[in-house]
N, CA and C of each residue as an Amber inpcrd file, in Angstrom:
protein
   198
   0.8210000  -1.2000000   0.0000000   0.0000000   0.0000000   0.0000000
   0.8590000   1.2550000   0.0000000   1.5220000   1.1490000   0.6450000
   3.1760000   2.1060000   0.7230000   3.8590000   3.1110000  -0.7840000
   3.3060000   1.9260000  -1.8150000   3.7160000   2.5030000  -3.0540000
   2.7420000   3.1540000  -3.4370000   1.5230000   2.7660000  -3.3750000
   0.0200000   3.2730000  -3.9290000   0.2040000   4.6690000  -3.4660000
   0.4700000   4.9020000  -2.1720000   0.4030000   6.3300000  -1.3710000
   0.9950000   7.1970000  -1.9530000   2.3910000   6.2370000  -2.2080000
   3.5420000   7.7410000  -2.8090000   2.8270000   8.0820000  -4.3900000
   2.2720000   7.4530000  -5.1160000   2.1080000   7.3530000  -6.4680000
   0.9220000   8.3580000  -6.1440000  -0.2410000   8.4030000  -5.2450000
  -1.1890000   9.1740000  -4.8180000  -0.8060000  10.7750000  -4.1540000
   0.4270000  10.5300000  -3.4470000   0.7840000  11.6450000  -3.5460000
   1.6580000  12.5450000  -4.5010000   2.3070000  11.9930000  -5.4830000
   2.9420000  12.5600000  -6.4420000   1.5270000  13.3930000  -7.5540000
   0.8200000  12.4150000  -7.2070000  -0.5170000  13.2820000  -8.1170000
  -1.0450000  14.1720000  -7.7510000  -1.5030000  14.0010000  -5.9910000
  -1.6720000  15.5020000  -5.2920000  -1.2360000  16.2220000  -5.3730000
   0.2680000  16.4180000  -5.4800000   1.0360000  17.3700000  -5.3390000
   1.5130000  18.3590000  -6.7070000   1.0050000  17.4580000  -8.1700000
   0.6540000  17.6990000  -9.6240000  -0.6470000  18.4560000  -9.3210000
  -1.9440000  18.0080000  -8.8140000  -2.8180000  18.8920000  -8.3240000
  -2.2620000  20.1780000  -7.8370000  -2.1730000  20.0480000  -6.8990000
  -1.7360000  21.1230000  -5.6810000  -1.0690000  22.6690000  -6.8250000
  -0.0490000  22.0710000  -7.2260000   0.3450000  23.1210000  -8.5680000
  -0.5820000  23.8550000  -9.9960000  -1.2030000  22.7110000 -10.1540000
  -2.4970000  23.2280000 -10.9580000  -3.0710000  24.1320000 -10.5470000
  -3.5540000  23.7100000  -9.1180000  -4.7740000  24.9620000  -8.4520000
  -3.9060000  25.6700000  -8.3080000  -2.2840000  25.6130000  -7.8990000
  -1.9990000  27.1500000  -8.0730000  -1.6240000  27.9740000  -8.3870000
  -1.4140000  27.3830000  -9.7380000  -1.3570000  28.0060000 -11.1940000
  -2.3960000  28.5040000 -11.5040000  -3.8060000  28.5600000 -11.5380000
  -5.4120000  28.9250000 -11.4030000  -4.8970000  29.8220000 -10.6320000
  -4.8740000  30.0440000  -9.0460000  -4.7140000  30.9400000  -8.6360000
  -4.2920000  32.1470000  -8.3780000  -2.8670000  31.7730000  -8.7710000
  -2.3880000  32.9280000  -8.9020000  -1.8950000  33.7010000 -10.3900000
  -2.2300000  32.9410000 -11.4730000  -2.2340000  33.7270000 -12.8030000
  -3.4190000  33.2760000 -13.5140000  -4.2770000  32.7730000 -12.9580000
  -5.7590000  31.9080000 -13.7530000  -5.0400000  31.8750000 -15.2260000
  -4.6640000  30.1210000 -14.9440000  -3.9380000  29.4940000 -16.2590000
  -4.2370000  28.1760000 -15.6510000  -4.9680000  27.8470000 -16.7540000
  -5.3400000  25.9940000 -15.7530000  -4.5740000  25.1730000 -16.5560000
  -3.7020000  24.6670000 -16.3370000  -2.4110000  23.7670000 -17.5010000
  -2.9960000  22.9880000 -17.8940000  -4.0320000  21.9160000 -17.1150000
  -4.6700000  20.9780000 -17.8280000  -5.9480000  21.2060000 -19.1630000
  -6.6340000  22.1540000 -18.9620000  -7.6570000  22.4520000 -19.9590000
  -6.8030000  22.9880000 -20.9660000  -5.7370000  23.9510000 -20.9310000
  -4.1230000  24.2520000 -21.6650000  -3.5750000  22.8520000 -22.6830000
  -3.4380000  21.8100000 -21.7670000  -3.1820000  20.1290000 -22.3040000
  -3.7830000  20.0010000 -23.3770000  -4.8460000  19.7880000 -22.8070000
  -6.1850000  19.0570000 -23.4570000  -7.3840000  19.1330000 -23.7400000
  -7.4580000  20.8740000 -24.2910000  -8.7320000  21.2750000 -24.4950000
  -9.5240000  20.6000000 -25.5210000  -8.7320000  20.3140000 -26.4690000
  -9.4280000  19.3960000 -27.8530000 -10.0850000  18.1570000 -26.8420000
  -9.7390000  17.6360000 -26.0730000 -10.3600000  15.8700000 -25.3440000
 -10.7340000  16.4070000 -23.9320000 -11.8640000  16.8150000 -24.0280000
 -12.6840000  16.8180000 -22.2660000 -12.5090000  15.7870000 -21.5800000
 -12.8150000  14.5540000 -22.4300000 -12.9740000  13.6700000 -21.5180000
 -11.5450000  13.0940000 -20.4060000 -10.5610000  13.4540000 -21.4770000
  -9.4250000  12.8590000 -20.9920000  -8.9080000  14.4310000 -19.4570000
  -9.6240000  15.4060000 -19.8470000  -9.3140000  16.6710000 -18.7350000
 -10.4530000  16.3990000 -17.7820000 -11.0990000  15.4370000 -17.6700000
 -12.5460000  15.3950000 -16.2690000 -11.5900000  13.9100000 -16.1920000
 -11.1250000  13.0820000 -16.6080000 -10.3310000  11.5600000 -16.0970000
  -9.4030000  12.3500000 -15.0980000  -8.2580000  13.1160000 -15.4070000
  -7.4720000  13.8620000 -14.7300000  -7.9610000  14.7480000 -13.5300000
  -8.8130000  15.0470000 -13.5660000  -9.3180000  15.8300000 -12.0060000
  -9.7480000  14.8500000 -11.3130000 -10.5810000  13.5590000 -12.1450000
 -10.7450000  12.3520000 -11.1750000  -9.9020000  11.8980000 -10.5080000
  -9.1830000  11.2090000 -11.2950000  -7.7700000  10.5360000 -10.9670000
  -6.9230000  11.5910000  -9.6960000  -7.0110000  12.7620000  -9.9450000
  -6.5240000  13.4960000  -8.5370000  -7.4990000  13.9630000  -7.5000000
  -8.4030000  13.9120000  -7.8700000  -9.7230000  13.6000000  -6.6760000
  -9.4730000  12.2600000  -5.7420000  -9.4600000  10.9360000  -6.5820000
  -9.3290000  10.0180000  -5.3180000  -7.7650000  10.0250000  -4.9950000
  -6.7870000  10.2260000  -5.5190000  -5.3840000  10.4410000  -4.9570000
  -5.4900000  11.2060000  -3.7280000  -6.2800000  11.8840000  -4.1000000
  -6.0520000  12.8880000  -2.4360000  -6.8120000  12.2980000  -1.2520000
  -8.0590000  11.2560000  -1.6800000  -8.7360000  10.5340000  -1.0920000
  -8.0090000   9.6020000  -0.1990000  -7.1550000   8.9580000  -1.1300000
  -6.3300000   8.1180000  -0.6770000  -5.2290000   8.6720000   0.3730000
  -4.9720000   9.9500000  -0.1030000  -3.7000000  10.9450000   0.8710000
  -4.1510000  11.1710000   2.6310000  -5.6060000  10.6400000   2.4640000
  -6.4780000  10.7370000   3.8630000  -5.3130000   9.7070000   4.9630000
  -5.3820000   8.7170000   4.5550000  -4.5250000   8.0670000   5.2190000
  -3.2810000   7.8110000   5.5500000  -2.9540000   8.9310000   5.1550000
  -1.1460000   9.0630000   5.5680000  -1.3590000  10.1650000   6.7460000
  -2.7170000  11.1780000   7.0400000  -2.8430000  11.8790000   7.9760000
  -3.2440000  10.8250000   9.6050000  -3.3690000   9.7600000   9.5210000
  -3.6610000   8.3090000  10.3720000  -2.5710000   7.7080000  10.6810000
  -1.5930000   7.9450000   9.6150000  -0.2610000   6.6910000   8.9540000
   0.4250000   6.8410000  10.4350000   0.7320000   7.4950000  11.4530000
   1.2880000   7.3830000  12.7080000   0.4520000   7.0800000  14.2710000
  -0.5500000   7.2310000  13.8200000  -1.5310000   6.9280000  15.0500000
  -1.7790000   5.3390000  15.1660000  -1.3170000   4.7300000  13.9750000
  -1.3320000   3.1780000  13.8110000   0.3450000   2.7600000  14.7130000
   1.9020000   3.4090000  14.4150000   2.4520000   3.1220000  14.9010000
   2.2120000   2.8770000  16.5600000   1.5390000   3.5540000  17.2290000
   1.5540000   3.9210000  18.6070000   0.7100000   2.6040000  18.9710000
């Protein structure tokens, strides 16, 4: 599961830059990507939607050591 996490967080953190690229120059890189293929720019917000889902449990990941 260890690998899943890091692979989940490398995507969050691809998120994390997106939004703040939006934010602070409203430039969304992904609709930038792949405006010609929606579908493949709503897979990509998915795909970092449950990554971060998954990132839930690394905020737990030490309360299990104890």
């Amino acid at each position: 599961m260890e690998t899943i996490q890091k692979i989940a967080l490398v995507f969050t953190i691809i998120g994390a830059v997106v939004w703040g690229l939006v934010g602070l120059f409203d430039f969304n890189l992904v609709n930038y990507l792949f405006k010609s293929i929606p579908i493949i720019e709503r897979i990509i917000y998915i795909i970092v939607g449950v990554c971060g889902l998954i990132n839930i449990g690394l905020l737990f990941y030490h309360l299990e050591d104890k």
